[in-house]
Every structure is written in C-alpha cells, then in structure tokens.
Residue frames relative to the residue before (quaternion, step in Angstrom):
aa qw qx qy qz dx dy dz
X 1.0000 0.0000 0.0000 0.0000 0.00 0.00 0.00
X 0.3959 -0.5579 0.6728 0.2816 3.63 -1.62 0.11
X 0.0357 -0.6249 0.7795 0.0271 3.04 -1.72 0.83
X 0.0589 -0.8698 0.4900 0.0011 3.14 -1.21 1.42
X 0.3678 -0.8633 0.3197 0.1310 3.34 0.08 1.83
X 0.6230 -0.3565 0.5082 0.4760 3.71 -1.45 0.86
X 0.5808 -0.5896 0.5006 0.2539 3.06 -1.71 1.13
X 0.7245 0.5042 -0.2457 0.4006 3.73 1.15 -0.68
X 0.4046 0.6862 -0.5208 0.3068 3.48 1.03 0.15
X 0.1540 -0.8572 0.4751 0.1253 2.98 -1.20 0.99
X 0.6733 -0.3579 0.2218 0.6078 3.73 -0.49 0.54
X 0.7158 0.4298 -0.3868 0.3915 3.87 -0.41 -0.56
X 0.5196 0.5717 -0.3692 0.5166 3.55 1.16 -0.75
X 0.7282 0.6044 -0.2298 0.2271 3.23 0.28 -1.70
X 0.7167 0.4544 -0.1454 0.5086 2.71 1.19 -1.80
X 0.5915 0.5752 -0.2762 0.4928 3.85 1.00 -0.55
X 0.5535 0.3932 -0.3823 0.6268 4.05 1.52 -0.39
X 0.6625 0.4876 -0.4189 0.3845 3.85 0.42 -0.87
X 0.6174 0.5533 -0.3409 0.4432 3.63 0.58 -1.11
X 0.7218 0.5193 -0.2765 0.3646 3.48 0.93 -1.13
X 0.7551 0.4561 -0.1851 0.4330 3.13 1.34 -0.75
X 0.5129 0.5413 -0.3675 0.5558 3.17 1.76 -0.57
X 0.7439 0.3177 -0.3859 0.4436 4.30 0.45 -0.22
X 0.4631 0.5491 -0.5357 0.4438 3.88 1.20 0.55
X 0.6887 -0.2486 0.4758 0.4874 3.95 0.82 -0.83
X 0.6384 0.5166 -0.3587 0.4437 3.58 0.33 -1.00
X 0.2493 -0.5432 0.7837 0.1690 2.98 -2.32 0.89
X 0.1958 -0.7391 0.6387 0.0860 3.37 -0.68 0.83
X 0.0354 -0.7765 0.6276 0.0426 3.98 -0.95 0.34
X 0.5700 -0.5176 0.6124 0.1793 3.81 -0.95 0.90
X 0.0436 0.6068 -0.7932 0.0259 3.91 -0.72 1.26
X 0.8116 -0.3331 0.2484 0.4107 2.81 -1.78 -0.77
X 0.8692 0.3310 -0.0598 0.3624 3.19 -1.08 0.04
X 0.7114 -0.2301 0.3689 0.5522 3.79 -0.59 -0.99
X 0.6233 0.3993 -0.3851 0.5511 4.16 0.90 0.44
X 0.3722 -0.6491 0.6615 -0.0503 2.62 -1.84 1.69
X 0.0886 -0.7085 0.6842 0.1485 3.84 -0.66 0.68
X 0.1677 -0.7576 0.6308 -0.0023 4.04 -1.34 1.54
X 0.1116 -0.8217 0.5509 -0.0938 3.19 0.04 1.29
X 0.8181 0.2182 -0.1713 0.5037 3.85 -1.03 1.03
X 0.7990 0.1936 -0.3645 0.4374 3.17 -1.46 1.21
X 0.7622 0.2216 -0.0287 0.6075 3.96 0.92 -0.11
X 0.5891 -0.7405 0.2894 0.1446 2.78 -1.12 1.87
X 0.4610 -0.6326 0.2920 0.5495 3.95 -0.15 1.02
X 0.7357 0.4614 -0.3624 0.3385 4.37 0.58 -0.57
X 0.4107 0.5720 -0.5611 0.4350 3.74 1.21 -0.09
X 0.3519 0.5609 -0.7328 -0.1568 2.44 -1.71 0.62
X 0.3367 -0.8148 0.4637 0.0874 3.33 -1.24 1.58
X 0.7970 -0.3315 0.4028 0.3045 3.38 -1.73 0.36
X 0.7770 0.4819 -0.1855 0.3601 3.71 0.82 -1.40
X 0.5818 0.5614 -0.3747 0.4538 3.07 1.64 -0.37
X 0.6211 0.7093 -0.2185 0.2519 2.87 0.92 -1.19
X 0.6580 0.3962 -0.1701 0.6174 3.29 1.83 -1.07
X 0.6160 0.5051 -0.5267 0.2966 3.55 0.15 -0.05
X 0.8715 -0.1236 0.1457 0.4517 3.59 -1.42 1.11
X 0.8525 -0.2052 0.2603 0.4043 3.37 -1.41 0.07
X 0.3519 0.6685 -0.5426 0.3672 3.11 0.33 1.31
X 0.1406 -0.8144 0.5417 0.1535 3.60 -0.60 0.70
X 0.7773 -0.0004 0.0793 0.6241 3.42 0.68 -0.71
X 0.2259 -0.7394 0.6302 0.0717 3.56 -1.54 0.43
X 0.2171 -0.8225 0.4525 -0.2676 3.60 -0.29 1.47
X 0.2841 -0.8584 0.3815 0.1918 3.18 0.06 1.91
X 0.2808 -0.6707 0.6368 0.2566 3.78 -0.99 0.52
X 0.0202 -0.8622 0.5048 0.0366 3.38 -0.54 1.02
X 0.6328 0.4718 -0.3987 0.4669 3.96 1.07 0.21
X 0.6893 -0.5965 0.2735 0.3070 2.54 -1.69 1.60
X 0.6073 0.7079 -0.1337 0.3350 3.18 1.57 -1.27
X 0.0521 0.9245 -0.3529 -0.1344 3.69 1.10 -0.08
X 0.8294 0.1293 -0.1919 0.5085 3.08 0.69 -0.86
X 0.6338 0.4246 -0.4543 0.4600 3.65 0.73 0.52
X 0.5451 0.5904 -0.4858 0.3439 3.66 1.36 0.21
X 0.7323 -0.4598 0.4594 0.2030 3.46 -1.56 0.53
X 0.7061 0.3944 -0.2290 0.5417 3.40 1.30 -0.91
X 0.4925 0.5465 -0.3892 0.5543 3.79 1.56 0.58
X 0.8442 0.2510 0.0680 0.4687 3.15 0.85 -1.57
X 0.0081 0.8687 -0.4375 -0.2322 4.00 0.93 -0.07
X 0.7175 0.3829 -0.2542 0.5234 3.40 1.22 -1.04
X 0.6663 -0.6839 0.2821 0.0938 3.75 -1.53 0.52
X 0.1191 -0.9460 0.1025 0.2835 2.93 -0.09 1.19
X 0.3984 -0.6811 0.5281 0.3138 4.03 -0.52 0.48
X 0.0620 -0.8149 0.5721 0.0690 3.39 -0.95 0.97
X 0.3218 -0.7909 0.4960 0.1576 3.44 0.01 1.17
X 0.0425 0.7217 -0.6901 0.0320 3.70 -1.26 0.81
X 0.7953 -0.1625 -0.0781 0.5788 3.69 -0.21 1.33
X 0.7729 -0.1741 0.0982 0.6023 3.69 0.06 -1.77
X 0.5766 0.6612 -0.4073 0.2541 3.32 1.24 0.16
X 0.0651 -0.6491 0.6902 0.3131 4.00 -0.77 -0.07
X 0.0668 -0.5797 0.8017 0.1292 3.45 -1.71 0.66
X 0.7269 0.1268 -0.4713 0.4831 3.22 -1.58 1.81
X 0.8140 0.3439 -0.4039 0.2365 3.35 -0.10 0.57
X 0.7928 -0.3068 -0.0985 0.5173 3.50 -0.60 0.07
X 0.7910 0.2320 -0.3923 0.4081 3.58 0.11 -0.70
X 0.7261 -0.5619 0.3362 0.2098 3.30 -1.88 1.03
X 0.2198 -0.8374 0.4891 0.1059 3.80 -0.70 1.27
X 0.1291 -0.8187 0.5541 -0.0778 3.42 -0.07 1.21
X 0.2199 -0.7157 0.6542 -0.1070 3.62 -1.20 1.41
X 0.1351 0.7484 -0.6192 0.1955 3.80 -0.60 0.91
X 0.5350 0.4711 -0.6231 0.3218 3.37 -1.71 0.78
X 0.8344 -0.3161 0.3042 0.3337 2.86 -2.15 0.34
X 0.5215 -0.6391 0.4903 0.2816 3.73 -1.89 0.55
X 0.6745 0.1041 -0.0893 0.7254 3.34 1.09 -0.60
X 0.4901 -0.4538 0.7058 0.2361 4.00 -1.88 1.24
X 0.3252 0.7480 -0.5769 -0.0436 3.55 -1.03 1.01
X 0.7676 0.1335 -0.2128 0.5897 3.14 1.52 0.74
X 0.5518 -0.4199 0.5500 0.4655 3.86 -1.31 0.09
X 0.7107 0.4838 -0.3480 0.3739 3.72 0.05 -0.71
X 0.6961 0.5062 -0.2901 0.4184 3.23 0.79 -1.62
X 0.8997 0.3762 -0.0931 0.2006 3.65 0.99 -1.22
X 0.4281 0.4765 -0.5052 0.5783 2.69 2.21 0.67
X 0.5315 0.5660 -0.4715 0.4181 3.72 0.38 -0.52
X 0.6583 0.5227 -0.3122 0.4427 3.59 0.84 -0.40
X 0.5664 0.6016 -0.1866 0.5314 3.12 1.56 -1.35
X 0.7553 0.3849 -0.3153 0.4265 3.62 0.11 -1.15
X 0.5189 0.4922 -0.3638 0.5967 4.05 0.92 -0.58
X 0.7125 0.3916 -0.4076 0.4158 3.63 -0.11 -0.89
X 0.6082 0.5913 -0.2856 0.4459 3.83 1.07 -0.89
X 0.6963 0.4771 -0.2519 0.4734 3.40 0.60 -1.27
X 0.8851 0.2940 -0.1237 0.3389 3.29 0.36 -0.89
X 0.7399 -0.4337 0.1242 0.4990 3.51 1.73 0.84
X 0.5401 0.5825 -0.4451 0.4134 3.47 0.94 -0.86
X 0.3498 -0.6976 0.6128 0.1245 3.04 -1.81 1.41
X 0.8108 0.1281 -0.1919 0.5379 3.82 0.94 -0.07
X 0.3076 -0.6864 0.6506 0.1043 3.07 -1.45 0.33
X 0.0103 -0.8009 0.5823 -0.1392 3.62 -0.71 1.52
X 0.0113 -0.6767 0.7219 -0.1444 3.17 -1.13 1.34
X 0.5850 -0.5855 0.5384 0.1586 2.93 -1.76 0.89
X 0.0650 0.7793 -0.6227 -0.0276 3.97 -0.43 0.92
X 0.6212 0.4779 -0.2480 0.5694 3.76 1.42 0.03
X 0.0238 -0.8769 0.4728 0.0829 3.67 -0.48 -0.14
X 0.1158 -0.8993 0.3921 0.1553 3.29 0.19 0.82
X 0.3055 -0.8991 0.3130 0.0190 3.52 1.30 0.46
X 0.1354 -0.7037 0.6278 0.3040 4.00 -0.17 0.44
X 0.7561 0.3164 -0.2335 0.5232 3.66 0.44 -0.61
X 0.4007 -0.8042 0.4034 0.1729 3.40 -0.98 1.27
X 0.5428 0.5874 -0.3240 0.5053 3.20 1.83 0.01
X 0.4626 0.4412 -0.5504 0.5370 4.04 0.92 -0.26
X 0.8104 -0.3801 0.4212 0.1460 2.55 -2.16 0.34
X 0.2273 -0.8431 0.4625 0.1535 3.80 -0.01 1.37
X 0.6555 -0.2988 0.3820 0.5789 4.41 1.27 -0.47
X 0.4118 -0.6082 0.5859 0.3422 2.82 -1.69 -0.24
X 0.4971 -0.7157 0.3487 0.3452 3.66 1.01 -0.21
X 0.8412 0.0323 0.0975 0.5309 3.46 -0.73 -1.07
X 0.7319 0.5149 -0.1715 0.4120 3.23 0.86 -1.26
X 0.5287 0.4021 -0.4290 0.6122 3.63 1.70 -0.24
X 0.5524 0.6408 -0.3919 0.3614 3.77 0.29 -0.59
X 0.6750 0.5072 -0.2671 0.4645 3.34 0.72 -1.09
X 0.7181 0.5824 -0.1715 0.3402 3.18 1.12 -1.65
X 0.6947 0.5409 -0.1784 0.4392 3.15 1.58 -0.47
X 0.4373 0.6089 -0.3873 0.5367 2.87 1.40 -0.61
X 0.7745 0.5153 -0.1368 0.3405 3.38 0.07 -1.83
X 0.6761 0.3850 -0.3081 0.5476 3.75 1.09 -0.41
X 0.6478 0.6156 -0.2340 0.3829 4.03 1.20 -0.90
X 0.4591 0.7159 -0.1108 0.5143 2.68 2.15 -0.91
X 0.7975 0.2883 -0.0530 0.5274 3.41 0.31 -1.60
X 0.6404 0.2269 -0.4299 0.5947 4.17 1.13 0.24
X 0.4145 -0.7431 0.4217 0.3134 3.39 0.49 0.06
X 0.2475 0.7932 -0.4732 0.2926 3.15 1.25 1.58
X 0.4418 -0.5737 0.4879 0.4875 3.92 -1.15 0.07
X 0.3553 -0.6141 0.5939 0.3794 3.64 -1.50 0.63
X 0.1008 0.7478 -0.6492 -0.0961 3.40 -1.45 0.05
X 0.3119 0.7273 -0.6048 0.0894 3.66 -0.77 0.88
X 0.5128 -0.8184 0.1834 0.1833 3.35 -1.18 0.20
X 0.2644 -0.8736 0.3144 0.2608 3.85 -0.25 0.34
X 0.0916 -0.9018 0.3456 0.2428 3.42 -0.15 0.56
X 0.8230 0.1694 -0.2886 0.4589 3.41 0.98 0.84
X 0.6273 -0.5770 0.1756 0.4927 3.79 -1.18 1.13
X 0.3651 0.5611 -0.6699 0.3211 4.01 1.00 -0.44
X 0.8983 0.3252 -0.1907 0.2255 3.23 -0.69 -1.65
X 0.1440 0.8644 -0.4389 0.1985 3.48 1.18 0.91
X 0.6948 0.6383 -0.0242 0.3304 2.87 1.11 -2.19
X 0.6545 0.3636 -0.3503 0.5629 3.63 1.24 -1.11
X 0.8687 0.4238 -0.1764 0.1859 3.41 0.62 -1.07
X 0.5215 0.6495 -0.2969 0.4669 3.08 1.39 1.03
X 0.4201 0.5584 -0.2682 0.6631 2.68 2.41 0.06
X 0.7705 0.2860 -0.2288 0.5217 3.94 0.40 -0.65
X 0.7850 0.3789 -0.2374 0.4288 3.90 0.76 -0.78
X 0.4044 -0.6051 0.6447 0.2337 2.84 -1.99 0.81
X 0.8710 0.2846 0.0104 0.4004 3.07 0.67 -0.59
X 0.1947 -0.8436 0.4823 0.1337 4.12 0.52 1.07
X 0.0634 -0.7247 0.6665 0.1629 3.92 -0.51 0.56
X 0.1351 -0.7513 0.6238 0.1677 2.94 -1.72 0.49
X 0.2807 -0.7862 0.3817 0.3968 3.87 -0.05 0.75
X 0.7075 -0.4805 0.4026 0.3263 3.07 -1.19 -0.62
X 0.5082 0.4709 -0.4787 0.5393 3.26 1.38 0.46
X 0.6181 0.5901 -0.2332 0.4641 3.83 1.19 -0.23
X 0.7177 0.5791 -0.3055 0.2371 3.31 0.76 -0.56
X 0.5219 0.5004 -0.2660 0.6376 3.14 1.35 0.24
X 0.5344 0.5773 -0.4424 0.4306 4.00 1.23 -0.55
X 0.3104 -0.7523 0.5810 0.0103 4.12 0.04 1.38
X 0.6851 0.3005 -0.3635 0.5551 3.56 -0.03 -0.81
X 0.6162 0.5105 -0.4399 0.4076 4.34 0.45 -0.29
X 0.8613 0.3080 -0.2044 0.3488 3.22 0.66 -1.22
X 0.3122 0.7281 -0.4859 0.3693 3.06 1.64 0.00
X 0.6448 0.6199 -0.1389 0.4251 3.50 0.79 -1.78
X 0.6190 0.5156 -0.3485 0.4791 3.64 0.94 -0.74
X 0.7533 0.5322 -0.2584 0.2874 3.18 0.90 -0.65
X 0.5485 0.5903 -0.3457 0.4808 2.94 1.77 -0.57
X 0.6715 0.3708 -0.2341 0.5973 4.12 1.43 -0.11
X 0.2953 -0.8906 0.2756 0.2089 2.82 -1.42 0.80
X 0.1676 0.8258 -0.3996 0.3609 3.19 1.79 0.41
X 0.4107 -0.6906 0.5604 0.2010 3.43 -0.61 1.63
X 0.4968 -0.6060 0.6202 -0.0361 3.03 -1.87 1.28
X 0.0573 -0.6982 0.7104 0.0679 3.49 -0.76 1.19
X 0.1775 -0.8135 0.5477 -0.0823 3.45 -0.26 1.48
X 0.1879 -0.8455 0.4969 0.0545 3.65 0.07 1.53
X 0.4402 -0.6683 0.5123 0.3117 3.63 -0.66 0.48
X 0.4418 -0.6526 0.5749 0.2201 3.57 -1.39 0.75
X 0.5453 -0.7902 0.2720 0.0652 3.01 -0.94 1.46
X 0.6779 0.3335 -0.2299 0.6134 3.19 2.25 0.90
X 0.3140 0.8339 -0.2380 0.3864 2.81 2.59 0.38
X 0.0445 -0.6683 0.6989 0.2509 4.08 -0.25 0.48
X 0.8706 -0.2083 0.2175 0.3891 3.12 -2.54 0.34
X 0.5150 0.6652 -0.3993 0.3645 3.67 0.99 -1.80
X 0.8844 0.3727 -0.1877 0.2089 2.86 -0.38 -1.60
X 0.6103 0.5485 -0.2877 0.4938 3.36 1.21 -1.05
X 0.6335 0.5527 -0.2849 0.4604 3.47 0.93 -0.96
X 0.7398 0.2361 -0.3220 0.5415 4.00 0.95 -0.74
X 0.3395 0.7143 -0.4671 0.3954 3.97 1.17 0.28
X 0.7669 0.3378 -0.1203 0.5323 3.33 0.94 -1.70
X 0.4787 0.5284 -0.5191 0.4714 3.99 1.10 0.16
X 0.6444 0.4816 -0.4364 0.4030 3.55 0.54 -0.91
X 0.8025 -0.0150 -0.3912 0.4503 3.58 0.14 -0.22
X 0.0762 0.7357 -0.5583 0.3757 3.19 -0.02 1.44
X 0.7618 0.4581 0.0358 0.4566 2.72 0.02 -2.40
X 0.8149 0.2073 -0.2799 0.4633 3.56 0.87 -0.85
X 0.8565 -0.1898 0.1022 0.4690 3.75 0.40 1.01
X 0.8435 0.3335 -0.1134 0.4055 4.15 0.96 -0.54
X 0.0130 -0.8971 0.4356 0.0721 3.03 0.55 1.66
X 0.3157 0.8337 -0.3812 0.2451 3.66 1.63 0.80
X 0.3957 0.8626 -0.3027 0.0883 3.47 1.05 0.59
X 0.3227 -0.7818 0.5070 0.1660 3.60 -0.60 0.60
X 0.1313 -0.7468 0.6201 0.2011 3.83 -0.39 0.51
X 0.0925 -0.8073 0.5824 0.0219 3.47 -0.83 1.04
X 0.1421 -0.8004 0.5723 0.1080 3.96 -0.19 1.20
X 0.0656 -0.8928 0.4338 -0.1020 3.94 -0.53 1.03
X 0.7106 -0.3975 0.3043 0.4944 2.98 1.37 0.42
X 0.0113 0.8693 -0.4925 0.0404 3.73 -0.93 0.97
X 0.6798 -0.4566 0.3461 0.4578 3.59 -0.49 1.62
X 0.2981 0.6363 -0.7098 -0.0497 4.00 -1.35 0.30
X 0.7883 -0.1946 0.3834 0.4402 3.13 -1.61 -0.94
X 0.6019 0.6444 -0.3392 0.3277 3.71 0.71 -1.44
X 0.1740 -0.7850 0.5927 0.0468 4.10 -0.50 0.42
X 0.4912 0.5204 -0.4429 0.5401 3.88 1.79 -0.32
X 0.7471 0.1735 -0.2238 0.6013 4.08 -0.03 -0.41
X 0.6939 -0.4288 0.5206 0.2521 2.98 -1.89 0.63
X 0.7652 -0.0177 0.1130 0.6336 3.50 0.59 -1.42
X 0.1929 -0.6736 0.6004 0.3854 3.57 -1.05 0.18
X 0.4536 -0.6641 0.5607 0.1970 3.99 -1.32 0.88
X 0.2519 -0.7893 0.5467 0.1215 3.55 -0.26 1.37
X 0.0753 0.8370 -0.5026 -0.2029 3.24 -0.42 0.74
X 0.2902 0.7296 -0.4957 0.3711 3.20 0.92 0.78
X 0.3804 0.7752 -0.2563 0.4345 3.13 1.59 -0.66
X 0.7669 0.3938 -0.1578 0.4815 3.63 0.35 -1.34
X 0.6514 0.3284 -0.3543 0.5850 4.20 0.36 -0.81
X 0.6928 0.5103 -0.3958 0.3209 3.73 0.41 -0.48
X 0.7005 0.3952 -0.3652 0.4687 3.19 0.91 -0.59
X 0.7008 0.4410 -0.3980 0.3949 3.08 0.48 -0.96
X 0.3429 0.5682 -0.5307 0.5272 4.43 0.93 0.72
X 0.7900 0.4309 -0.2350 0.3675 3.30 0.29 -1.69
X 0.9026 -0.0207 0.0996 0.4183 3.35 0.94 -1.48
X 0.6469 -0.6409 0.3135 0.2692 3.27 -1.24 0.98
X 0.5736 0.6160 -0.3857 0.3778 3.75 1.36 -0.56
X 0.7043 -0.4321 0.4440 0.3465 3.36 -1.42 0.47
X 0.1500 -0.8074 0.5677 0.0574 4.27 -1.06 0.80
X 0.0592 0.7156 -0.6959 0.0128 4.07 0.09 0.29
X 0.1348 -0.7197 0.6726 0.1074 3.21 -1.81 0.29
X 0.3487 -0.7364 0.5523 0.1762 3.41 -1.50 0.75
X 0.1545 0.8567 -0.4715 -0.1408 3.36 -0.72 0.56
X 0.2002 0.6913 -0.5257 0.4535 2.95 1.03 1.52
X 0.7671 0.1793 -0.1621 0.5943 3.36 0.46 -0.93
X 0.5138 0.4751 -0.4939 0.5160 3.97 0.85 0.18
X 0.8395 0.1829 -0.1991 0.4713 3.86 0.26 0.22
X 0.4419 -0.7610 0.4706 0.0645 3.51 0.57 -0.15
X 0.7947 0.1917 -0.1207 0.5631 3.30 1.47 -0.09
X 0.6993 -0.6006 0.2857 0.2620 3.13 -0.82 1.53
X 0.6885 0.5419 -0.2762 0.3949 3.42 0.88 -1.44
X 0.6282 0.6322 -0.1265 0.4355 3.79 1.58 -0.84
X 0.5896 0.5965 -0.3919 0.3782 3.29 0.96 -0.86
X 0.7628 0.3290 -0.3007 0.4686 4.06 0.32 -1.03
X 0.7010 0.3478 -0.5037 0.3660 4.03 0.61 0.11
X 0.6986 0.4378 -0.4105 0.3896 3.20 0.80 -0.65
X 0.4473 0.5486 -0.5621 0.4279 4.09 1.33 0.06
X 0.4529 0.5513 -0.4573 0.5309 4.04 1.11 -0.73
X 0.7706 0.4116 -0.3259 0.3614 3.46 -0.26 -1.09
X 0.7809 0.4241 -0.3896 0.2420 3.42 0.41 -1.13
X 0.4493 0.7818 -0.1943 0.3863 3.03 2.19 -1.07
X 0.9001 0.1454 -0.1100 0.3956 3.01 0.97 -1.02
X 0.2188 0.6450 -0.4210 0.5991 3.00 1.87 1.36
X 0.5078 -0.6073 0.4644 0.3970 4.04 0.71 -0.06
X 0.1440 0.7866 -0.5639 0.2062 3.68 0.70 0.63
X 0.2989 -0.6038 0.6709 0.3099 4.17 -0.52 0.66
X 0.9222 -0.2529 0.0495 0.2883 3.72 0.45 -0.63
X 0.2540 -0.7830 0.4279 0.3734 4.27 0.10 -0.19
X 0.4469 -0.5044 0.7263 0.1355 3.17 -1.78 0.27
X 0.2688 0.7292 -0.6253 0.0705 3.53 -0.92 0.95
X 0.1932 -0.8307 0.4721 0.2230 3.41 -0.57 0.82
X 0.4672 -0.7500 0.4682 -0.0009 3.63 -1.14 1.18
X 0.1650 0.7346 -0.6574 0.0305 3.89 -1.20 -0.11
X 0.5541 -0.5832 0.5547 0.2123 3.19 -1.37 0.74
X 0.6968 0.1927 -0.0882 0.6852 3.94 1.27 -0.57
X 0.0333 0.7965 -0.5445 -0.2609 4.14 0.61 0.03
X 0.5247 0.4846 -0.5003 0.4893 3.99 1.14 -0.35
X 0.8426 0.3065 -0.2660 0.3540 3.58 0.00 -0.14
X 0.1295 0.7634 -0.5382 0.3327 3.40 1.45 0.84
X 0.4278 -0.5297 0.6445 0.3481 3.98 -1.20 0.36
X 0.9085 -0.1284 -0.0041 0.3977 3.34 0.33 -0.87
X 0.8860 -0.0274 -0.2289 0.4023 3.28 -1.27 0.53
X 0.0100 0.8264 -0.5571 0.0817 3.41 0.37 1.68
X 0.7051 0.4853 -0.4606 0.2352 3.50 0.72 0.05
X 0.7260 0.2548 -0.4196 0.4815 2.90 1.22 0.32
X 0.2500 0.6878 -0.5738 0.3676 3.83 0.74 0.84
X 0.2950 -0.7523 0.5853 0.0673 3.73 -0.92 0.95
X 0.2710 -0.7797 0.4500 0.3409 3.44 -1.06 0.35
X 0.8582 -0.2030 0.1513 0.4465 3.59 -1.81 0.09
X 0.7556 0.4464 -0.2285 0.4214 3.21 0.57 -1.94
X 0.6936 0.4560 -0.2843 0.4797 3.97 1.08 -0.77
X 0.5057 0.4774 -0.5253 0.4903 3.67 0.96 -0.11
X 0.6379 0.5741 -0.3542 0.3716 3.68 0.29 -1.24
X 0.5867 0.6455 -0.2866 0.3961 3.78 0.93 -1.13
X 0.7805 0.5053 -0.1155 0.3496 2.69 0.98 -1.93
X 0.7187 0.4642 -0.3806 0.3508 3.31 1.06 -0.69
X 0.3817 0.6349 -0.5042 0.4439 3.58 1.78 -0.90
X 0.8738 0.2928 -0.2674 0.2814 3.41 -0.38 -1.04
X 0.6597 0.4751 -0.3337 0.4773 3.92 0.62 -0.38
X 0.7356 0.3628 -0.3285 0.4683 3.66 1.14 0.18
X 0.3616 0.6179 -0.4244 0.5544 3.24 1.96 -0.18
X 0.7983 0.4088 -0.1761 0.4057 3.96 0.57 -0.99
X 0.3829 0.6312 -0.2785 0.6143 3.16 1.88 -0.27
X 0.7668 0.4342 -0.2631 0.3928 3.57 0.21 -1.05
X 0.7220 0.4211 -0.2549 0.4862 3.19 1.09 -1.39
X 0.6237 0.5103 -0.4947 0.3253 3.85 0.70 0.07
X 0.7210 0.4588 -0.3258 0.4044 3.18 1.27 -0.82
C-alpha cells in the first residue's frame, strides 16, 4: 500500500512512522515526496482503517503492481543513477561501447580510446562468456576484469562487463562499475537475489522470450533484496524472422518506461545480429526515448572471437554517435 503523509511531517516524524512499520513486518520504501510504499504482510487490495490512523498519515492508497518497488505507482518521477560524474536516466544520453569478448590489453584500450574520443561514458567487454557452444571461447576471467578496471580507469570511462554466476560476485565488485547480467541470467533468482545484497548498479538484460512482466519482477528481486540500482536493458527478442539474430523491440523502451521508474538503454548489436543494423536501429532506439545504447565495437570486427557479425567498426561507431545525439538533441 501507499501512505500519504500530512504535508507538515517532518523528517523525525517520518522516520519514527518507518521504524514503526519496519517492527510490524513491513518493508517500507521512500517515494516521492511525502509517500511511503509498505510492502509485505498484507494483501496488495486491503486497504485498512488502522493504517489510516497511525501518525501523520493522511490517506492510505492501494499499491496494486505485482512489481512494487520498480513500479511507477511507487515511484512516479525517474530514476537517475549516478556512477562517479555520470547520471544514467536522465537527460543527457548514456552510451556504452567496446568489444564482445576482452581478448587483449591492446585490443581493449584501442577500444577504450575510440569509445573516449567519441563521447561514450563506458566501456564494456566480456571477461565471462556465456557461450551456446562449450567449445567457443568462454573469457578471460578474473584477469579480463582486472584489465578493465585498469584501462576504464586510465580514460576515465565506467567498467561494465558481465557475470554469470553468484561465485564470481566477489572479484567483480572490486574491478566494476557496473555488473551485467545476460539474458540467459535474468531469470537465475538465487543470482539476483545476491545483487541485492551489493550495491553496484545492475545492467539487467532482458531474456530473449521474456515479456515486460517478467523483466520488470527480475529487477524487483534485486530490489527486494537491498539494490535499488537497476538498469533495464532491452536486446532483442527471439521471433519468427531468421535475417537478424534477434529482432530489437522497440516498443520495449516507451513501455517500460509507463510501467517503470528505472532507467531503459537498448542494444542493437545483439537486437539485430547484423552489422549493417546496429547504427539505424541505435537512431531508432534513440529516438524511441532510450536513456541510452549498448553497441559492441573492434578495431578488426571480422576478427572479433565473438560475435563479429554484428560488431561495428571504429570509423562506424564514431558515425553513430554524431548521429544518435544529433536526434537526442532534437528531441529534447
């Protein structure tokens, strides 16, 4: 439920209703303003008389999505997650670039310095691989991790790569800014539980047979357990088509952002699967209301380890950003 407090409560009050409610059972959470979202122990349509009377309470307001603390009807206004000088979700456009898989120091500052020059605020490489075939190339592990750190570091870029199980939590919360989770993960509960116990923001990729629903209670779990740092990440969703790898919903992006208050970026590297695709459909997502895109890069993209057909080169990342912030500007 919502509890909406006399306009005059003051913080000591406030903090004296939370306590109360936090020793009945209740998670309480801070919305906007003077409204309290109570989450647990009471059915989402009750709403009862007793609330109604406790302290600086003005009114009491069912919470009815399944989603609670990533719905909109918790939170109305957007949220901006801040990593050093960066905000992701607010106005100016967050952009992520670099290689699919870390397979050298060379390869991934050369990625790094292009991603620098040409605006990108992070740099993401792959130090895990999740792989359909167990024979491609699985990362470099720990030793990419480090490496990222150490190159994000030295352009002053955010790290982001991904992890695909709670073991490998521990190194990588020491080197990242930023934890992906792929889309074979996003549904892995016992993982994201664990995110929550940290607070390093989650780029939380959508499962590639996943509707809004799901992705939306994916990102409650680590929510619920303690990290309300979440990124929604839209990548592209299983269809009929056999010409793209994935087709990139971009319906995806105005919808969530109705449903929910969290930040939305889109890939269209892995939403299409094909090199030639990646810089219109960044236009598109851009100008779908995307907070930001994911594009994945190489200095050689034919000679990427992995997914090089849709990996872009140096001279087409640069293009790409001229134009998706050229469209960026003109929306705002």
């Amino acid at each position: 439920m919502l509890l909406e407090l006399e306009n005059n409560t003051n913080y000591l009050d406030k903090q004296v209703l939370i306590e109360r409610l936090e020793t009945m059972g209740f998670r309480v959470v801070e919305s906007d303003a003077n409204i309290l979202a109570v989450i647990g122990g009471i059915d989402s349509w009750v709403v009862t008389e007793d609330f109604a009377k406790l302290p600086n309470v003005a009114k009491v307001h069912p919470l009815t999505s399944n989603f609670k603390l990533a719905s909109r009807q918790t939170k109305p206004s957007d949220t901006i997650i801040k990593i050093k000088d960066v905000e992701i979700g607010g106005k100016d456009l967050f952009i992520i670039a670099g290689p699919c898989s870390i397979e050298s120091r060379e390869q991934l500052e050369a990625c790094a310095k292009v991603a620098k020059e040409h605006g990108a605020q992070a740099l993401r490489g792959g130090a895990y691989k999740p792989r359909t075939s167990p024979y491609e190339f699985q990362g470099m592990g720990v030793p990419g991790l480090q490496l990222i750190a150490e190159i994000s570091a030295k352009y002053g870029l955010i790290s982001v790569s991904e992890v695909m199980d709670a073991s490998q939590l521990p190194e990588a919360v020491k080197y990242l800014d930023v934890i992906q989770i792929g889309a074979r993960n996003m549904q892995n509960y016992a993982l994201l539980t664990e995110l929550g116990k940290i607070k390093t923001p989650v780029l939380l990729k959508r499962g590639f047979a996943s509707t809004y629903h799901e992705l939306l209670m994916a990102a409650e779990y680590i929510m619920l357990a303690g990290n309300p740092n979440v990124i929604l990440y839209e990548r592209g969703i299983r269809t009929i088509e056999t010409f793209t790898r994935n087709t990139l919903d971009l319906n995806a992006i105005p919808a969530l952002q109705q449903l929910t208050h969290l930040p939305v970026i889109a890939d269209p590297s892995h939403g299409t699967g094909v090199r030639s695709l990646v810089l219109p459909m960044a236009r598109a997502s851009v100008a779908a209301g995307a907070h930001g895109i994911l594009v994945e890069m190489h200095p050689d993209p034919d000679k990427s380890i992995s997914d090089a057909k849709q990996t872009i080169s140096f001279a087409t990342f640069a293009d790409l950003v001229r134009q998706v912030q050229k469209i960026k500007a003109a929306l705002d």
